[in-house]
C-alpha positions, 0 to 999 in steps of 0.5 A, spaced: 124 826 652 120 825 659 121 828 665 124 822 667 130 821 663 131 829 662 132 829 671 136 822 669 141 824 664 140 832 665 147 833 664 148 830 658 142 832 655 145 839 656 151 838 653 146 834 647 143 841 646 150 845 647 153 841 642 147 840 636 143 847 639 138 841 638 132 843 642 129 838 647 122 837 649 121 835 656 113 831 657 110 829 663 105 822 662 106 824 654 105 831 654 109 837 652 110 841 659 118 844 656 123 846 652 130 844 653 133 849 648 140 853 647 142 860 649 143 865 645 148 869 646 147 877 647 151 882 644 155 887 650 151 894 649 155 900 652 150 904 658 144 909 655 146 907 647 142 902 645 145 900 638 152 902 640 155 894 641 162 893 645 167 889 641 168 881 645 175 884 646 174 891 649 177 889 655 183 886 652 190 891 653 192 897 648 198 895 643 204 897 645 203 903 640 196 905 641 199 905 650 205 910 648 200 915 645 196 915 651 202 916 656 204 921 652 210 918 648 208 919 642 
């Protein structure tokens, strides 16, 4: 895709490139100058242990059980 069309269309080529995770080739005058791709996400890592992984829903609220053990009704 060249420069001009990716600067005329941009928001739908990232949607494009969201949407497949087809990455995109930007040229100029028919040259390569980048690559338009899709983000990966990073897993959430905890402080000084790198292969410790935090679960997406760490910041969720405890159960109603797991609650009553931490406040000492249990």
């Amino acid at each position: 895709m060249s420069s001009t069309d990716a600067k005329a269309r941009l928001n739908a080529v990232l949607a494009e490139v969201e949407r497949t995770g087809v990455p995109v080739t930007i040229t100029n005058h028919g040259r390569p100058v980048a690559v338009l791709s899709p983000v990966t996400p990073a897993t959430r890592q905890f402080g000084q242990f790198p292969g410790m992984v935090v679960p997406d829903d760490f910041d969720a609220p405890l159960p109603d059980s797991e609650l009553g053990a931490w406040e000492g009704d249990a």
